[in-house]
Short mmCIF file of the C-alpha atoms (twelve columns), coordinates in Angstrom:
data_MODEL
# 
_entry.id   MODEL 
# 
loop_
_atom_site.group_PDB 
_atom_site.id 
_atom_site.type_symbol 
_atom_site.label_atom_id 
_atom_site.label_alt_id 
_atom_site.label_comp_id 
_atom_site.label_asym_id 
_atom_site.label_seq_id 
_atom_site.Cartn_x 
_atom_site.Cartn_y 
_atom_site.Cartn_z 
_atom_site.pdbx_PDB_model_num 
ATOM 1  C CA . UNK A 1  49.636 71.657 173.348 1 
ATOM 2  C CA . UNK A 2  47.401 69.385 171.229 1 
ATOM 3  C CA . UNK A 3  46.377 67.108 174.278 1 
ATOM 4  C CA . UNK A 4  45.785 70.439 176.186 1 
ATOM 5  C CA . UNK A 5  43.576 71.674 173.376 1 
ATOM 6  C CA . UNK A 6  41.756 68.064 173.041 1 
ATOM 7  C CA . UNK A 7  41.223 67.888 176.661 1 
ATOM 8  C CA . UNK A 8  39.342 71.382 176.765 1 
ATOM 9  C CA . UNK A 9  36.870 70.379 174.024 1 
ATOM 10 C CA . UNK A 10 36.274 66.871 175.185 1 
ATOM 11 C CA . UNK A 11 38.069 65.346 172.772 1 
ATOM 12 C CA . UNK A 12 39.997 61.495 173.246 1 
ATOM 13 C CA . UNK A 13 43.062 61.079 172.032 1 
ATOM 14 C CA . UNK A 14 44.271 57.037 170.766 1 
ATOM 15 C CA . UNK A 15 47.531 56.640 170.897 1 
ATOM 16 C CA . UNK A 16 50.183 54.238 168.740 1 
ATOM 17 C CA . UNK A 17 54.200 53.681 168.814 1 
ATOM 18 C CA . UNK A 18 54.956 53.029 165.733 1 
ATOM 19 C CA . UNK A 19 58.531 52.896 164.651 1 
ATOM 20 C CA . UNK A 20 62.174 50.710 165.882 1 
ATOM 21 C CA . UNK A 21 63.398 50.590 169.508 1 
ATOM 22 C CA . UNK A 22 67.324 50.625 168.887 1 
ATOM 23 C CA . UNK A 23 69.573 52.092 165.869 1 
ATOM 24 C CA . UNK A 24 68.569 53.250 162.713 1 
ATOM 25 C CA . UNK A 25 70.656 54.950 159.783 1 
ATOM 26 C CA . UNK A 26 69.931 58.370 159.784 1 
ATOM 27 C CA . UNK A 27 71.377 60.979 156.730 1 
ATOM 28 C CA . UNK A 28 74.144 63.049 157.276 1 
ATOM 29 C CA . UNK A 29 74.262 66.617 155.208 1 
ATOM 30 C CA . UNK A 30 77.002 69.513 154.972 1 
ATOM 31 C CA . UNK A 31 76.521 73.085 155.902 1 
ATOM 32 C CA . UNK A 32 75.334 73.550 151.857 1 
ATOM 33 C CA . UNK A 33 72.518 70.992 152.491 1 
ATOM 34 C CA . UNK A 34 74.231 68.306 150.341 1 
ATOM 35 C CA . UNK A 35 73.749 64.294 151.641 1 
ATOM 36 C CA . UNK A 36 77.160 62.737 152.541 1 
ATOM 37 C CA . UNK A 37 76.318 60.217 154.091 1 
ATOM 38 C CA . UNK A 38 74.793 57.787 156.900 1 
ATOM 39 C CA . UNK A 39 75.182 57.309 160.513 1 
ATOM 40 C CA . UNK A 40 73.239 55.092 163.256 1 
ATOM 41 C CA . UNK A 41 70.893 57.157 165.175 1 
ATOM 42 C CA . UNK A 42 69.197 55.735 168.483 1 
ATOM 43 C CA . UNK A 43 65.652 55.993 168.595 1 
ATOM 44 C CA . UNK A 44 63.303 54.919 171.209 1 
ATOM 45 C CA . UNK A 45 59.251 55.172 170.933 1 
ATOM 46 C CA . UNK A 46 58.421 57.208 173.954 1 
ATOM 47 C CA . UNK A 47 54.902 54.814 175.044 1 
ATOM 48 C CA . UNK A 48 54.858 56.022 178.728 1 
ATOM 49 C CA . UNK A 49 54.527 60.021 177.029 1 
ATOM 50 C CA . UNK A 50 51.589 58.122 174.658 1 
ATOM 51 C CA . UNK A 51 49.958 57.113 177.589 1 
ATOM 52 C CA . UNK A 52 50.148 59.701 179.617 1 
ATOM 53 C CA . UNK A 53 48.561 61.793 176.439 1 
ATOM 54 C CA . UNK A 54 45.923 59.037 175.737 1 
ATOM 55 C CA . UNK A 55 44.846 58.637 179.723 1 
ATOM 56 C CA . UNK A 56 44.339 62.374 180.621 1 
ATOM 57 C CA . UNK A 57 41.595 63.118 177.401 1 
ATOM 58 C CA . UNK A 58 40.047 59.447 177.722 1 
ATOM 59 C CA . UNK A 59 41.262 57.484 174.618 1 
ATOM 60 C CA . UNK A 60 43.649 54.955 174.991 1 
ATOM 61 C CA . UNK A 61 47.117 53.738 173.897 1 
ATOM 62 C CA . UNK A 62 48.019 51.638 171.372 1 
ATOM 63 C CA . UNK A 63 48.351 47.263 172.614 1 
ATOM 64 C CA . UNK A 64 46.621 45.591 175.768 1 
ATOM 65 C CA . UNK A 65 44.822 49.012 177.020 1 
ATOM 66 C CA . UNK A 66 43.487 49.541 173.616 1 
ATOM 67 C CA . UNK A 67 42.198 45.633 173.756 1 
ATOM 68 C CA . UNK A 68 40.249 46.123 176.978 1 
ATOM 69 C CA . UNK A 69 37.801 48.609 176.021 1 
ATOM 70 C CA . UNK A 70 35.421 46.995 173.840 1 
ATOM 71 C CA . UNK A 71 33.160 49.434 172.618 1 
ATOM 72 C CA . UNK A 72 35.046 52.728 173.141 1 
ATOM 73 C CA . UNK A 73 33.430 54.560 170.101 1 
ATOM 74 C CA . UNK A 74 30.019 53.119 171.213 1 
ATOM 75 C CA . UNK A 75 30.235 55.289 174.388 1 
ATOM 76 C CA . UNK A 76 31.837 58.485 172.353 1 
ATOM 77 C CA . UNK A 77 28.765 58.448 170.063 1 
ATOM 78 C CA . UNK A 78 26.061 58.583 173.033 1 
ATOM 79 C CA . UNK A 79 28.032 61.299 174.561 1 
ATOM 80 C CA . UNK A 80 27.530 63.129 171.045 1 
ATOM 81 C CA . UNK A 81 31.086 62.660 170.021 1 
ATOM 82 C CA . UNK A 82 30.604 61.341 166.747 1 
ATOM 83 C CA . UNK A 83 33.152 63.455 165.758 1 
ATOM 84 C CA . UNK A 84 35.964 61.057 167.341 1 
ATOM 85 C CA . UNK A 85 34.836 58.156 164.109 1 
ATOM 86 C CA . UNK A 86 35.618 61.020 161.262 1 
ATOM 87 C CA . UNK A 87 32.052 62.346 161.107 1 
ATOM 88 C CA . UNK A 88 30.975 65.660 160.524 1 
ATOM 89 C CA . UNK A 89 29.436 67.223 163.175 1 
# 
């Protein structure tokens, strides 16, 4: 919904995986909400849904796409993005 909503206004999205490919301990509660214990959880940092997000609203994802456009915010400010830096419009 969010990429949706940035694409409409013009808005890039930059994308970064951050987090362990593999097993990671993850808590374990009872039905009252009390913590007993720890089991191994796989996780996997979905990039190709990052860059599908960061390609259709004209950011980029995180690593060698990222690296290839020099001057990315350059080009957002003389399309009157400024916005993108953390500006106010």
């Amino acid at each position: 919904m969010a990429g949706h909503l940035a694409l409409e206004d013009g808005v890039p999205i930059y994308t970064i995986g951050a987090g362990p490919n593999g097993n990671i301990p993850d808590a374990v509660f009872d039905a009252a909400g009390h913590r007993i214990g720890t089991e191994m959880q796989a996780v996997e940092v979905d990039t190709l849904m990052l860059q599908d997000v960061s390609a259709k609203t004209g950011g980029c994802s995180s690593g060698n796409e990222c690296e290839r456009r020099p001057g990315r915010f350059a080009s957002d400010r003389r399309r009157g993005e400024d916005r993108v830096r953390g500006s106010h419009p």
